[in-house]
DRENTORKOL-3810 file (N, C-alpha, C; in nm, 4 decimals):
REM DRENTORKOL-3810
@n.u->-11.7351; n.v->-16.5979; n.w->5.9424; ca.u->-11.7118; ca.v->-16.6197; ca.w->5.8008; c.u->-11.6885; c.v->-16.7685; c.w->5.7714
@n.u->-11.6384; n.v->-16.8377; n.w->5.8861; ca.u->-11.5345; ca.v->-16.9363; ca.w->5.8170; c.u->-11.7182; c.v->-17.0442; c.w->5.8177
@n.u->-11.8026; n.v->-17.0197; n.w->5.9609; ca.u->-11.8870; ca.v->-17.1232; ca.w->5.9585; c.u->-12.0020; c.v->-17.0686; c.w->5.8623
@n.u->-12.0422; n.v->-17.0397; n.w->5.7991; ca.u->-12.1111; ca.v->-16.9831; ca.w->5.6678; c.u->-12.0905; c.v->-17.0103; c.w->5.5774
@n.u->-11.9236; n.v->-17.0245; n.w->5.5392; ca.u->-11.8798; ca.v->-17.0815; ca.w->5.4741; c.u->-11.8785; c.v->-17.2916; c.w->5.4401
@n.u->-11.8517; n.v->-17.3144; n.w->5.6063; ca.u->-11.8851; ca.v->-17.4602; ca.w->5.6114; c.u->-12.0414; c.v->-17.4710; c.w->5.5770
@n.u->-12.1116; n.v->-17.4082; n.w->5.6197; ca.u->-12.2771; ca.v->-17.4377; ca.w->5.5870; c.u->-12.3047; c.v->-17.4384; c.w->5.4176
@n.u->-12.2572; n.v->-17.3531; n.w->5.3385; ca.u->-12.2969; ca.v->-17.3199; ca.w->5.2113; c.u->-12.2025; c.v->-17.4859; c.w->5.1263
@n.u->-12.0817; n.v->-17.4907; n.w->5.1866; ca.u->-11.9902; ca.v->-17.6183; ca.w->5.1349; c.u->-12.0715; c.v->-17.7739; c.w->5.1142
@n.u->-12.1129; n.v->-17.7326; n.w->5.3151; ca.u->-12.1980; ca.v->-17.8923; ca.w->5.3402; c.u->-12.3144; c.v->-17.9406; c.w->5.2742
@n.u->-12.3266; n.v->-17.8179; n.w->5.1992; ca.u->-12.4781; ca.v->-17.8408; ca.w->5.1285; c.u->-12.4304; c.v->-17.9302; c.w->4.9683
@n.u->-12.3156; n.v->-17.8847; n.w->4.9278; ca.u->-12.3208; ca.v->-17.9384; ca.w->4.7861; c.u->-12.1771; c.v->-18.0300; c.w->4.7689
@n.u->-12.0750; n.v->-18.0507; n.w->4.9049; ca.u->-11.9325; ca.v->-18.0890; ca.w->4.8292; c.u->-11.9620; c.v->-18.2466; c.w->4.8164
@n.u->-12.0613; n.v->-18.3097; n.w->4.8764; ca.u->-12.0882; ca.v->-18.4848; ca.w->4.8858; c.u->-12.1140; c.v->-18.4746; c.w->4.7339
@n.u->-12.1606; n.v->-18.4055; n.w->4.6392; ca.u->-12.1971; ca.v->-18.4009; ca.w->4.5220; c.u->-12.1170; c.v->-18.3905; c.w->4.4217
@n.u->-11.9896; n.v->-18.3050; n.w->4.4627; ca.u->-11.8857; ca.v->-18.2776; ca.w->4.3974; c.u->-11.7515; c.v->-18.3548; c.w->4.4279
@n.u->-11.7590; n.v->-18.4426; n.w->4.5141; ca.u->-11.6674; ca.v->-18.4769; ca.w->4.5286; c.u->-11.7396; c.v->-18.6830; c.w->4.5337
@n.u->-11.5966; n.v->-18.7341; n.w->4.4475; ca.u->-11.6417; ca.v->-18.8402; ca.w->4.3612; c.u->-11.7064; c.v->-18.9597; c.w->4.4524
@n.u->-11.7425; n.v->-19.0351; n.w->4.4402; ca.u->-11.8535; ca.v->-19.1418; ca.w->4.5474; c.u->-11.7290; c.v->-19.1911; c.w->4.5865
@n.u->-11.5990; n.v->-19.2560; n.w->4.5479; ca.u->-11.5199; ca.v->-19.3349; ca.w->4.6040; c.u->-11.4182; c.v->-19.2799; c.w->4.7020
@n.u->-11.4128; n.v->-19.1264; n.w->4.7178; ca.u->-11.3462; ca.v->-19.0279; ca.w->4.8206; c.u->-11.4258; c.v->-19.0212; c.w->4.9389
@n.u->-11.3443; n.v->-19.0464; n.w->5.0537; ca.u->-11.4314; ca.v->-19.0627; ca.w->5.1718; c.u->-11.3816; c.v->-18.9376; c.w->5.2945
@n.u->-11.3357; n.v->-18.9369; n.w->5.2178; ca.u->-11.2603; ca.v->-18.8199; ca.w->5.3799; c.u->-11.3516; c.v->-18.6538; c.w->5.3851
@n.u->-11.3905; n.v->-18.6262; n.w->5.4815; ca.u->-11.4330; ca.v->-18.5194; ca.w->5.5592; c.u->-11.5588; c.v->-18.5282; c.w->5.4829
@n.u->-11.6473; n.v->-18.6115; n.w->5.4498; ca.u->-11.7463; ca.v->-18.6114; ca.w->5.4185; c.u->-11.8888; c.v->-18.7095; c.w->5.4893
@n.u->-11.9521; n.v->-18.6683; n.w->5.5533; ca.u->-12.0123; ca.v->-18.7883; ca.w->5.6777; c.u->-12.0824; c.v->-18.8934; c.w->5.5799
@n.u->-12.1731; n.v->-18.9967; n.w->5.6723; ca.u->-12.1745; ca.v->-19.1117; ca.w->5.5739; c.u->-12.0930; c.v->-19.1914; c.w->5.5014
@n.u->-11.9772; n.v->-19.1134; n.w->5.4707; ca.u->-11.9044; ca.v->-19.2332; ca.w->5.3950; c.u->-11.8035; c.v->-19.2675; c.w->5.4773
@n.u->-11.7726; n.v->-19.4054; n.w->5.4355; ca.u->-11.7061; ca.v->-19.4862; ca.w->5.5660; c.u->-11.5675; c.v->-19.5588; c.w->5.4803
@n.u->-11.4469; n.v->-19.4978; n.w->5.5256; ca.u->-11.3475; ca.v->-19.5594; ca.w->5.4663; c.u->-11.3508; c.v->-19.7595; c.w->5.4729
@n.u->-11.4011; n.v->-19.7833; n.w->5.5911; ca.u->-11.4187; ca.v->-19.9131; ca.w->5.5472; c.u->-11.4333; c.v->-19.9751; c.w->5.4504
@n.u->-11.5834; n.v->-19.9021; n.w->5.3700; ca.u->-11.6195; ca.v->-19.9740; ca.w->5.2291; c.u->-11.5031; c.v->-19.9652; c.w->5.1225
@n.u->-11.4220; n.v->-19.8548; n.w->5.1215; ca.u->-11.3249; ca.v->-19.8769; ca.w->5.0394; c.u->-11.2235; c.v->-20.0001; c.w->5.0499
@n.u->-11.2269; n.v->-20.0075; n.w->5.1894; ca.u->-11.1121; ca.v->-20.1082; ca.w->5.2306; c.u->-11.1571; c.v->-20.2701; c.w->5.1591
@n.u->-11.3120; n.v->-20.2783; n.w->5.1992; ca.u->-11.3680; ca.v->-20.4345; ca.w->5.2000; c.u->-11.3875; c.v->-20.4135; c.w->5.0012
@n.u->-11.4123; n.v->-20.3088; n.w->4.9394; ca.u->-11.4099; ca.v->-20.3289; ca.w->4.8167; c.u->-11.2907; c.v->-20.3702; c.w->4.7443
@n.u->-11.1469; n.v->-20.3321; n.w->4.7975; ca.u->-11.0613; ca.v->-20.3633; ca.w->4.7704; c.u->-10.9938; c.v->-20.4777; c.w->4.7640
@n.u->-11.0564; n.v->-20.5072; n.w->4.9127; ca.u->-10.9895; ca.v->-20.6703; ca.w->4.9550; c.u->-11.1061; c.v->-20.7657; c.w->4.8690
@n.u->-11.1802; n.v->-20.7787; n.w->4.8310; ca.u->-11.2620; ca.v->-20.8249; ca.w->4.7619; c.u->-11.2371; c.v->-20.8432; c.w->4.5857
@n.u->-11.1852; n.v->-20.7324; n.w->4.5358; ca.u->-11.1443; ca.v->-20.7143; ca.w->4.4263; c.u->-10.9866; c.v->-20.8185; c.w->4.4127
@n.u->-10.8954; n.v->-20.7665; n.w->4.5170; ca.u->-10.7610; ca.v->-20.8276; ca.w->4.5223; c.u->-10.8118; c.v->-20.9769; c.w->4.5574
@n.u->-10.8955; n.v->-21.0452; n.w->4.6124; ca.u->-10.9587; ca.v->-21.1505; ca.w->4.6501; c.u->-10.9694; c.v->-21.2398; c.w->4.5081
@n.u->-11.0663; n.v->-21.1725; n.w->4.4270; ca.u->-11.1246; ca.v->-21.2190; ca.w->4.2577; c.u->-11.0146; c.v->-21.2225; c.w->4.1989
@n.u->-10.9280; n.v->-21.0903; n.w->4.1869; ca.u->-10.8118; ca.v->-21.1014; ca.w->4.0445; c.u->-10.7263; c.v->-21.1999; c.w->4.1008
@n.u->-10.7088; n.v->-21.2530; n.w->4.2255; ca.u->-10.6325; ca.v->-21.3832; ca.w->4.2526; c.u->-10.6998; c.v->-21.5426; c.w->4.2372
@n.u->-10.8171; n.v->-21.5056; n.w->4.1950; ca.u->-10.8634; ca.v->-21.6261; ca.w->4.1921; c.u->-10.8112; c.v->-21.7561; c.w->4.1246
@n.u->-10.8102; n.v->-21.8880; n.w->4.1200; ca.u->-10.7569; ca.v->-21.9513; ca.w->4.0198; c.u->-10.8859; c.v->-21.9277; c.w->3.9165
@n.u->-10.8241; n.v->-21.9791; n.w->3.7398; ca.u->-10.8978; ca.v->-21.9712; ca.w->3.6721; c.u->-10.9239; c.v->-21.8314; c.w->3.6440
@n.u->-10.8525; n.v->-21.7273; n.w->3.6872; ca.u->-10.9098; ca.v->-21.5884; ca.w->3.5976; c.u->-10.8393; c.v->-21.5511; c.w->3.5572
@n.u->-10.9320; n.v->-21.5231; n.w->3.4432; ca.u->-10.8168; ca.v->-21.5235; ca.w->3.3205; c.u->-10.7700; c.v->-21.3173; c.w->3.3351
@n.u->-10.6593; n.v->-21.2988; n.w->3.2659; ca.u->-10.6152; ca.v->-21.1831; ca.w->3.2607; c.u->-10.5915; c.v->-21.1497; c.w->3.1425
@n.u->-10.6533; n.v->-21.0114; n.w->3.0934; ca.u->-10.5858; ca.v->-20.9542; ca.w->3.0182; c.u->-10.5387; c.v->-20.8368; c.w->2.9845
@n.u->-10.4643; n.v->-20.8206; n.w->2.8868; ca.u->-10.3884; ca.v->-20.6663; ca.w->2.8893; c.u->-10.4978; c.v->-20.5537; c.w->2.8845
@n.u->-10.4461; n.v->-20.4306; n.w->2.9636; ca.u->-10.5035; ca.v->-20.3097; ca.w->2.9844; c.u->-10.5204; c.v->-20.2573; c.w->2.8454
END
């Protein structure tokens, strides 16, 4: 039951579950979250950028 169940899942949860969630899903590589982050925290520290309210 349970692997029938994984087969029917593996077919559609990469779809349902949002591009930036990486866990138990192959292909996606927590890395990229990591280097998108440090990249982002990289820019909003930049000198010269400007900020503004949410």
């Amino acid at each position: 039951m349970a692997r029938l169940l994984k087969r029917k899942l593996k077919l559609c949860v990469s779809e349902i579950v949002q591009r930036n969630q990486v866990g138990f899903i192959q292909e996606r590589l927590l890395s990229e979250n990591v280097l998108l982050a440090t990249e982002l925290v990289k820019d909003f520290n930049a000198p010269g950028m400007i900020i503004s309210g949410c």
